[in-house]
C-alpha positions as CSV (number, residue, x, y, z in Angstrom):
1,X,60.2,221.9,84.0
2,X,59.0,220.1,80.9
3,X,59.7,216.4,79.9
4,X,62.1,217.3,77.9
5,X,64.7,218.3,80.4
6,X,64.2,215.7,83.2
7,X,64.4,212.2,83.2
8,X,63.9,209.7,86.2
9,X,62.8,206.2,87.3
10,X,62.5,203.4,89.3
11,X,60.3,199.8,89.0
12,X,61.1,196.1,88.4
13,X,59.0,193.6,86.6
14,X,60.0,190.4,85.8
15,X,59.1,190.1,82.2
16,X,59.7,187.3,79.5
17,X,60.4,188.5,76.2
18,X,59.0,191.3,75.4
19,X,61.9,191.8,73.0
20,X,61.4,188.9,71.7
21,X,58.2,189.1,70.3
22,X,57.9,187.1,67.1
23,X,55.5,187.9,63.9
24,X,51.8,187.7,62.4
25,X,50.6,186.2,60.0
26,X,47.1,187.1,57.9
27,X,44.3,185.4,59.5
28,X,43.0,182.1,57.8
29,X,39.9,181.8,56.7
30,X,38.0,180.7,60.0
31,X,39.7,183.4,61.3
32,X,38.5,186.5,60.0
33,X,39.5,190.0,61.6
34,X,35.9,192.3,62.2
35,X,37.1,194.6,59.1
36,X,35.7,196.2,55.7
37,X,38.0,194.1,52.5
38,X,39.3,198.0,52.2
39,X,40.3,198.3,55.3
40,X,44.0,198.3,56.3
41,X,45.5,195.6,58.7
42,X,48.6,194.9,60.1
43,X,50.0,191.8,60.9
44,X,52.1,191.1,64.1
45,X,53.4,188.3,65.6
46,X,54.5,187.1,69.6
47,X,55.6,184.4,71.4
48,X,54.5,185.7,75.0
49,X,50.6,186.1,74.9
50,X,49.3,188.3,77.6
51,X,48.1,186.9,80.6
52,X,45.4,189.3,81.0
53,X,44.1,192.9,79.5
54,X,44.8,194.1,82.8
55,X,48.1,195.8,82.5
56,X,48.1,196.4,85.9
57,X,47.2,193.5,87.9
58,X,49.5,190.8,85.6
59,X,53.4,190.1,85.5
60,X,54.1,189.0,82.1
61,X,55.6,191.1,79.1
62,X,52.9,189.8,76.3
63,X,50.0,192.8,77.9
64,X,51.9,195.8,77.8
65,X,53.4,194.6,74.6
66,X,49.9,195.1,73.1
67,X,48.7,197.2,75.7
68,X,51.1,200.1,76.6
69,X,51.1,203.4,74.0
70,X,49.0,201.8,72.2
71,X,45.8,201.3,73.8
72,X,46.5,203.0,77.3
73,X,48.5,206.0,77.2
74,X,51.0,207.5,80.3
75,X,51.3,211.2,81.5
76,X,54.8,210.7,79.6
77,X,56.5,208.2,77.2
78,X,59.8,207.0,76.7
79,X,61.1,207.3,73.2
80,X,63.6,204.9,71.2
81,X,66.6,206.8,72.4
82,X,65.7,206.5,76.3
83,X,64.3,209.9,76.3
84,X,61.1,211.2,78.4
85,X,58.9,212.6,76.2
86,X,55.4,214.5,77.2
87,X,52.0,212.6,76.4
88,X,49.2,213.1,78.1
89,X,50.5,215.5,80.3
90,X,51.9,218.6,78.0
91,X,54.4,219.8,80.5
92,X,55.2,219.3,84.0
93,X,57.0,221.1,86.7
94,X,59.0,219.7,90.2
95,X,59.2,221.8,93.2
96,X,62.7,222.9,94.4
97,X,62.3,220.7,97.2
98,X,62.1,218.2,94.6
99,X,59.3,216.6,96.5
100,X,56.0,217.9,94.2
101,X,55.6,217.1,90.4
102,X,53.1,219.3,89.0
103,X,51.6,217.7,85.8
104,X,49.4,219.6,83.3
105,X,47.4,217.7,81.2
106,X,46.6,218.0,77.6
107,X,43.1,219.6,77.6
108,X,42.6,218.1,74.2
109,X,43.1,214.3,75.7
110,X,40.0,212.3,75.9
111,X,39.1,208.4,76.6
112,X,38.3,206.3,73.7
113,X,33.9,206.7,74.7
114,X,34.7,210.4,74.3
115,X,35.4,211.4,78.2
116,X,37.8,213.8,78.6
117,X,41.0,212.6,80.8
118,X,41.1,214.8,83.5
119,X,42.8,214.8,87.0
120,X,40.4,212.6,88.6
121,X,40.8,210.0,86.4
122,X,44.6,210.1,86.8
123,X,43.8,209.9,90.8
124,X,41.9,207.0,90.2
125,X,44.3,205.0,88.1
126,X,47.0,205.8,90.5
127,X,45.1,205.3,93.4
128,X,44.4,201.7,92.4
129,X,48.0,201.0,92.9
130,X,48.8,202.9,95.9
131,X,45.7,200.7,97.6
132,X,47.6,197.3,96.1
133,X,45.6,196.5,93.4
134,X,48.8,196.1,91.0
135,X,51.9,193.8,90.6
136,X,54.3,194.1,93.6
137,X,56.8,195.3,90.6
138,X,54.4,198.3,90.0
139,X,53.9,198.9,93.2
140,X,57.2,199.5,93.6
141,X,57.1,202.5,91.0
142,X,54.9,204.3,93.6
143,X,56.5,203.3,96.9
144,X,58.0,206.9,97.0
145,X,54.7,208.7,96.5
146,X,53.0,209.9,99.3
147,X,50.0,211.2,97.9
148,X,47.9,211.9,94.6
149,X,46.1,214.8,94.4
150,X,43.6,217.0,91.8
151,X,44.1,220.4,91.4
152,X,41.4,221.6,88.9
153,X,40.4,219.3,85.7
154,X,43.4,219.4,84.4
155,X,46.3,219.5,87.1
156,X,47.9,216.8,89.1
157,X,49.9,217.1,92.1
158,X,52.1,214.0,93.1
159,X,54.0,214.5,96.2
160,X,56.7,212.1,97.5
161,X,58.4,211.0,100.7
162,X,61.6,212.2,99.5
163,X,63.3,213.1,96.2
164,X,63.1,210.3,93.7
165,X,65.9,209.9,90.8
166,X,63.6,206.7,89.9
167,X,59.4,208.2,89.3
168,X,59.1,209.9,86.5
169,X,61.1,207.3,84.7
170,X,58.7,204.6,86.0
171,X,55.8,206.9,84.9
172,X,56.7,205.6,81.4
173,X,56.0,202.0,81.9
174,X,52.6,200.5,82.8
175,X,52.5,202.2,86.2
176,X,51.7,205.3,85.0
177,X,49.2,203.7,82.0
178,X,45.4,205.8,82.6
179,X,42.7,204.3,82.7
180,X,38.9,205.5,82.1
181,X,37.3,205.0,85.2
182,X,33.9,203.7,84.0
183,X,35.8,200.9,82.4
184,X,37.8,199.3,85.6
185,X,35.5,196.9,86.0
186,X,35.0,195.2,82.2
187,X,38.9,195.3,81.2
188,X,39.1,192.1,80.5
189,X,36.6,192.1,77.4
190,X,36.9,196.0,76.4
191,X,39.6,198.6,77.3
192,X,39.3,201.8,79.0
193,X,42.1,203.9,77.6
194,X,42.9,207.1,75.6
195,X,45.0,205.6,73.1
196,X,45.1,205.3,69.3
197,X,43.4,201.6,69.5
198,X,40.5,200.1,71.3
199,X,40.5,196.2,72.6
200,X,38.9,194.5,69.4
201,X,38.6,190.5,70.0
202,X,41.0,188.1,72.1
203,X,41.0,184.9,71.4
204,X,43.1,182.9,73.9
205,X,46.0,181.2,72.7
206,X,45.5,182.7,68.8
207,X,45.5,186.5,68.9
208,X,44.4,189.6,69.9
209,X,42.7,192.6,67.5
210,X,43.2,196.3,68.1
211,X,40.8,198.5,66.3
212,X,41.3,202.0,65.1
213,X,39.9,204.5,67.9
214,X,38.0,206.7,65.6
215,X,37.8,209.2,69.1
216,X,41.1,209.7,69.1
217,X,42.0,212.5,70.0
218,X,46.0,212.6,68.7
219,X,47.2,211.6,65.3
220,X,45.0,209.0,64.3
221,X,45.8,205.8,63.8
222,X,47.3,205.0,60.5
223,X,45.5,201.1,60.4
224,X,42.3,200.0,60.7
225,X,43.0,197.1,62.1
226,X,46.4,195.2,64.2
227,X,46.4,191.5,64.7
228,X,48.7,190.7,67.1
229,X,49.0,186.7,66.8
230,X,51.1,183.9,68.5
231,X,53.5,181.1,67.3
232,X,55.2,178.6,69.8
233,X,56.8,178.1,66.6
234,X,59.6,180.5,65.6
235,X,60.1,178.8,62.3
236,X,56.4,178.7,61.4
237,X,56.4,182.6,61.6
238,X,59.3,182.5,59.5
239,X,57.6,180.3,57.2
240,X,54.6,183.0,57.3
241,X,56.8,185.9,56.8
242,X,58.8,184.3,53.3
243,X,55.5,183.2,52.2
244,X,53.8,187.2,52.1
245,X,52.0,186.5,55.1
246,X,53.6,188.7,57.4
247,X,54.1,192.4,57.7
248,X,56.8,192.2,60.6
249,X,58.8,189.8,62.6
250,X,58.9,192.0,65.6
251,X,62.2,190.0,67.1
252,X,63.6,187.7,65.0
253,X,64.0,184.5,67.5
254,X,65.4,182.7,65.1
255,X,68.7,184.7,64.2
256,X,70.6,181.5,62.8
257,X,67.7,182.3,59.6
258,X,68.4,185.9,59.1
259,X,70.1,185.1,55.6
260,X,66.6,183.7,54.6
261,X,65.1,187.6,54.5
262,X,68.2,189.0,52.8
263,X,66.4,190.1,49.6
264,X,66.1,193.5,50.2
265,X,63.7,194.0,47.2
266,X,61.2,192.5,49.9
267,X,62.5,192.4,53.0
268,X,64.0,195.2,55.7
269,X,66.3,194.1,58.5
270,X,67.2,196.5,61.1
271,X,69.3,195.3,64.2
272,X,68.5,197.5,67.0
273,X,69.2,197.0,71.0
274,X,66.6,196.0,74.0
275,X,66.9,196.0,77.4
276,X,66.5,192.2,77.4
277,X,68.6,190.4,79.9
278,X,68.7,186.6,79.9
279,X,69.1,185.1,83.1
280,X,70.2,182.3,84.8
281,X,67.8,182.4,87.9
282,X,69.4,180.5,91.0
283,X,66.8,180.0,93.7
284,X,68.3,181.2,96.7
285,X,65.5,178.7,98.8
286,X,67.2,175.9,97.8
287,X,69.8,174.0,100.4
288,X,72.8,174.3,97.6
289,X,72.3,177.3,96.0
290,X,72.1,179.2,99.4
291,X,75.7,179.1,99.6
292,X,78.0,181.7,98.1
293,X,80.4,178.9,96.3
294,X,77.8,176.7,95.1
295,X,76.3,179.8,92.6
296,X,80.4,180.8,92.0
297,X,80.8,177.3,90.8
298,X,78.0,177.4,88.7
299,X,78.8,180.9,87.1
300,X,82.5,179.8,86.6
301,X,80.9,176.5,85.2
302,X,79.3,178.5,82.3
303,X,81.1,179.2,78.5
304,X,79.1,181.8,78.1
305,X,80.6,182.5,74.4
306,X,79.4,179.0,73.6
307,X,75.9,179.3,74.8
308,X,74.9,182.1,73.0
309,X,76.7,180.7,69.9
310,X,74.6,177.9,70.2
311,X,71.5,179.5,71.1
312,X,71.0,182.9,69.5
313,X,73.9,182.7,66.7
314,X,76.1,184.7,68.6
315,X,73.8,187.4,68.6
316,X,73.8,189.8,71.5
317,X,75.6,191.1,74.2
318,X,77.5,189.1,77.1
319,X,76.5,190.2,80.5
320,X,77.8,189.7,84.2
321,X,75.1,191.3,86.3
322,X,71.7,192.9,86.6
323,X,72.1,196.1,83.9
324,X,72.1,196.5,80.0
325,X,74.0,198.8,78.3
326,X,71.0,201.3,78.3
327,X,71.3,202.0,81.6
328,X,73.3,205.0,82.2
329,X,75.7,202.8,85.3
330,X,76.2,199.9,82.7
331,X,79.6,198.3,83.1
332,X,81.0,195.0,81.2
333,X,80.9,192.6,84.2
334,X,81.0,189.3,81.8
335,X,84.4,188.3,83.3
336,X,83.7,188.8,86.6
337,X,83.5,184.3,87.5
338,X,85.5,183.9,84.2
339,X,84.8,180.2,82.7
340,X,87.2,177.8,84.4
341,X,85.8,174.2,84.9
342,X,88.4,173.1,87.2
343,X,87.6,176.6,89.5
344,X,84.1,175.5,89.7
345,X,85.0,171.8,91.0
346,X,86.9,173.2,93.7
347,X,84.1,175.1,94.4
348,X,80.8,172.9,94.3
349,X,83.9,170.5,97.0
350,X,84.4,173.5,99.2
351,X,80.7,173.8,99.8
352,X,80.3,169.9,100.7
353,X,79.3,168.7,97.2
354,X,82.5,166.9,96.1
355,X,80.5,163.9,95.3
356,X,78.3,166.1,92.8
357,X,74.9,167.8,93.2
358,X,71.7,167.5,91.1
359,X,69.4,170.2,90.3
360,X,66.2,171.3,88.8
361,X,66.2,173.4,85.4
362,X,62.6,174.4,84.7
363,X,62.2,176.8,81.5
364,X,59.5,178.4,79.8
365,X,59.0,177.3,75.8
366,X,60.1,180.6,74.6
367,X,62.7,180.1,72.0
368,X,66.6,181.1,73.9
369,X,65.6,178.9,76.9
370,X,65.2,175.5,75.3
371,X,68.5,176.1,73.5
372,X,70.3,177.3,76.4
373,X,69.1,174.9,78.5
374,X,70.8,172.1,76.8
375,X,74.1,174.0,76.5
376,X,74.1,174.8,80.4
377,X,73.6,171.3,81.0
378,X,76.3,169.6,79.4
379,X,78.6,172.4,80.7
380,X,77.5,172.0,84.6
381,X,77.5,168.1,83.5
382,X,81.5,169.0,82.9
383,X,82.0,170.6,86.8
384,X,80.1,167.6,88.1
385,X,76.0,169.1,88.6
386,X,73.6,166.7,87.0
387,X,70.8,168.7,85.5
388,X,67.1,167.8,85.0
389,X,65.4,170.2,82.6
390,X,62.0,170.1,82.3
391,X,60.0,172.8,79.7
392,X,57.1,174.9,80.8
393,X,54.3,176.6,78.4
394,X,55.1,180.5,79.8
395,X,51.6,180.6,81.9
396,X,52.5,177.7,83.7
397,X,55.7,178.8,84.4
398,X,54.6,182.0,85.2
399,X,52.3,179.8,88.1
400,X,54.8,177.5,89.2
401,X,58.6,179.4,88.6
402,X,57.8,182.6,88.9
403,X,54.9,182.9,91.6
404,X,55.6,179.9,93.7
405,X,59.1,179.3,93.4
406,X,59.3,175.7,92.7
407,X,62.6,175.2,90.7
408,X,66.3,175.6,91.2
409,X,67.3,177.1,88.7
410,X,65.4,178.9,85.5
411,X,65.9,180.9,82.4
412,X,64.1,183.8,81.7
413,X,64.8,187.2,79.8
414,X,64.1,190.0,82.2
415,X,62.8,193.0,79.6
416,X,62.0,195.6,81.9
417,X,63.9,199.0,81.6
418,X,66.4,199.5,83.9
419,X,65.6,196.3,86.2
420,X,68.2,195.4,89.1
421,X,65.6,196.6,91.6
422,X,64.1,193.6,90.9
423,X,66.2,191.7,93.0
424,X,65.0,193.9,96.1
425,X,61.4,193.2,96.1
426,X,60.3,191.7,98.4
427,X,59.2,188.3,97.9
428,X,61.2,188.2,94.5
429,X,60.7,184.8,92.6
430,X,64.8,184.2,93.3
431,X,64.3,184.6,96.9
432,X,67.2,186.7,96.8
433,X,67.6,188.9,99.8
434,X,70.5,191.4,100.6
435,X,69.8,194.4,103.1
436,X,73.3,195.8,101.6
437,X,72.3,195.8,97.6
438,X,68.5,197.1,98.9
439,X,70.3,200.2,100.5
440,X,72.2,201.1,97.9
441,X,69.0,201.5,95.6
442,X,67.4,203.5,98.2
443,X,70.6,205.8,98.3
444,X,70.6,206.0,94.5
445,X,67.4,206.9,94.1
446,X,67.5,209.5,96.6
447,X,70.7,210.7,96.0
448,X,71.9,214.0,94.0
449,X,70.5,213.3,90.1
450,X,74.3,213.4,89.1
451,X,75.3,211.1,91.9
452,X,72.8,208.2,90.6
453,X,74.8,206.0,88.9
454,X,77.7,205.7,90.7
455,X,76.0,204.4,93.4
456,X,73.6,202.2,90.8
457,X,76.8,200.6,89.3
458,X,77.8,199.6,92.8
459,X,74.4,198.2,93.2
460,X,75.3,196.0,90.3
461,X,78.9,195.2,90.7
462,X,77.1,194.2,94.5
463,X,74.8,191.4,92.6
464,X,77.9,190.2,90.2
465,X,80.2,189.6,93.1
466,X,77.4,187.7,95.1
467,X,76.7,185.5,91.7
468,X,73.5,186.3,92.9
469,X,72.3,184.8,89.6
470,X,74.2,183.7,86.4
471,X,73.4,186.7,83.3
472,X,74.1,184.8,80.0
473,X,73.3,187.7,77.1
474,X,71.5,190.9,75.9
475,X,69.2,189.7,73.6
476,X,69.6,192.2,70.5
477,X,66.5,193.3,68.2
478,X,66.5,192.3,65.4
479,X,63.4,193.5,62.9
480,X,62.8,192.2,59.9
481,X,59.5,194.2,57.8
482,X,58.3,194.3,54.2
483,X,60.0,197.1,51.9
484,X,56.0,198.2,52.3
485,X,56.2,199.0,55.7
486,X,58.4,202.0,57.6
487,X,58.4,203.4,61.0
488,X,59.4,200.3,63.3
489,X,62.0,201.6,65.8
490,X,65.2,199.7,65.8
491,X,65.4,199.7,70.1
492,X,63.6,198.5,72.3
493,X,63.5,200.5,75.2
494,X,60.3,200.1,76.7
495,X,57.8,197.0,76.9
496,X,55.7,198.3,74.2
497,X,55.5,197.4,70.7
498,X,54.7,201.1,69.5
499,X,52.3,201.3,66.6
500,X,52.3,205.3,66.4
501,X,55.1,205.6,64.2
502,X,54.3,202.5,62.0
503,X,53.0,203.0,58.3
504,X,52.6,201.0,55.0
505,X,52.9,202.4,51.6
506,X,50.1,200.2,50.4
């Protein structure tokens, strides 16, 4: 069974903004990029710098932003349109147990010193998962897989526990990125994949440079060099882009300025969709917000109309639960705690708080959370919770939010495809724990293929009535290129910024 006719998954990753990844701008002076004055660079911009070149082993959306398609390749790919694609596997086959995929790799594929991929080196990079060295969220992908075999230099043999509606979906995603073995142990300064680019320089806090891999052993590369550089800024980048300093604003993060890039004699602006859910994280470890009518209250406390007119322009989708309308079980659950003030008083009074209740708001810098943080704090101000918000750069909050869980409440933008199992890791930054909304993910993913969603969009409906968390909005792609360049797909539907399609006339 190729790629082409099956399509499958499971994983969760808490991961800021990948959609939201802002533009370039051409390097300054002091700055230079290692290239030839002929040589041909593109310019792209971020807000979320990677925390690491190890796709693996970090949490944030800034590595496989950079990283994933790019640099490391997957045995299969997810395309614009949510569809599984082959990569470096060619075709595939699944028992009729539905227990062994069967992956045959592309004999052509090689590593970017030359190596061919083979089976071993599939092994390897799976293996390092299986054994823990990965993100609990990866881990996850593989917690059906019972084993990893090599069959020959060119076959792999993947055998679960039981049938997965969930793995070969999550095969897309960094989980299944390959690595070249020889290269495990340096990835931080060079990479190790098969991809179209090879790690050029990081520089912390500035940018990082992908070079052409002249081993390539696809369609090459059509630039020498990509800059992907950072702005905590979203109005310096817009600044860059109007000046001619800018090939792509890869998000705009600014959408109240999209009239500024309305000369289409320079300027291309394509509104596309992501998987981007922004969320109102409730810690479930704190006293309040462990009770059922305190998190009603505060979702019922929310005008969520008004906070994404205020923060995003009114740009993107309103959402009531864990799912974006990508995912196949997607259901419009915004209403579910419609807004009602007065509702949310009663509330917070049922639970012991008539007197009020004061909580933390900790947020990273990244451009919806500041502005949604002051709309959500005059509106709980309103049902009588007095809000302290303080702002986090994103590694610090990545430190103290998301890996220790010191806040009560958060905003983040979850951009991982297809993401409610999130909530079931163990561990999970919201200390959220339901043995009810866990099984139902186990009997999803093990149910009949055609059965999936149903019991996925109960999963959901599960988190919504248990205002488990308050979901604000989809954050929408919006893409704004010269006329010079073409190729930029208009949805996000994976974590990467995919440069295989991207081209300049120039």
């Amino acid at each position: 069974m190729s790629k082409r006719r099956l399509s499958l998954r499971f994983g969760v990753v808490l991961s800021v903004v990948s959609a939201l990844l802002l533009s370039a701008c051409s390097s300054p002076a002091d700055d230079a990029p290692s290239q030839t004055p002929s040589s041909s660079v593109l310019d792209v911009g971020a807000t979320t710098e990677p925390d690491g070149m190890d796709p693996i082993t970090v949490s944030g959306a800034g590595t496989p932003f950079v990283l994933l398609y790019n640099v490391y390749e997957t045995l299969v790919k997810l395309d614009s349109e949510g569809t599984i694609r082959p990569l470096l596997a060619e075709e595939w086959s699944l028992s009729p147990d539905m227990l062994v995929y069967t992956f045959q790799l592309d004999g052509a594929a090689k590593f970017a010193d030359g190596t061919p991929v083979t089976a071993d080196a599939v092994v390897t990079s799976f293996q390092r998962i299986i054994d823990g060295d990965a993100t609990a969220q990866i881990q996850g992908s593989f917690a059906p897989v019972e084993k990893v075999e090599a069959n020959g230099d060119h076959t792999v043999d993947i055998t679960l526990t039981q049938p997965s509606n969930r793995f070969l979906f999550d095969l897309t995603t960094p989980a299944g990125m390959v690595f070249n073995p020889t290269g495990l142990d340096s990835l931080e300064t060079a990479s190790a994949g098969s991809g179209p680019f090879v790690l050029g320089e990081w520089v912390q806090g500035s940018k990082v440079e992908l070079l052409r891999n002249k081993n390539y052993w696809g369609t090459p590369a059509r630039f020498d060099v990509v800059n992907f550089r950072y702005y905590a800024d979203p109005n310096a980048m817009n600044t860059a882009m109007l000046s001619g300093q800018l090939d792509i604003i890869s998000n705009l993060t600014v959408p109240q300025s999209i009239g500024q890039f309305s000369d289409e004699d320079r300027y291309r602006v394509t509104e596309g969709t992501t998987d981007g859910e922004i969320v109102l994280g409730l810690n479930h470890a704190t006293e309040a917000l462990a009770k059922p009518e305190v998190r009603q209250a505060i979702n019922q406390a929310l005008d969520k109309k008004a906070i994404v007119d205020a923060a995003w322009a009114g740009y993107g989708i309103l959402l009531g639960s864990m799912a974006s309308p990508n995912d196949p079980w997607f259901t419009d659950l915004s209403d579910r705690w419609p807004y009602d003030p007065a509702k949310a008083k009663e509330l917070l009074a049922a639970a012991g708080y008539e007197s009020g209740l004061n909580l933390r708001l900790r947020v990273p810098t990244l451009p919806y959370a500041p502005a949604a943080a002051r709309v959500i704090t005059a509106q709980l101000a309103e049902a009588g919770i007095t809000v302290q918000v303080e702002e986090l750069d994103f590694s610090r909050w990545l430190d103290e939010v998301y890996t220790k869980h010191d806040y009560d409440m958060t905003i983040v933008a979850h951009v991982e495809p297809r993401d409610a199992r999130a909530y079931a890791i163990e561990g999970n930054y919201w200390n959220y724990v339901n043995p009810e909304f866990n099984q139902l993910l186990l009997d999803a993913d093990a149910a009949p293929a055609d059965q999936e969603a149903e019991i996925m969009a109960q999963a959901v409906q599960l988190l919504a009535d248990d205002a488990a968390s308050a979901w604000l909005w989809l954050l929408p792609r919006i893409v704004v290129t010269t006329t010079e360049i073409s190729g930029v797909d208009a949805n996000q539907r994976t974590l990467a910024f995919d440069l295989t399609n991207i081209a300049s006339r120039s």
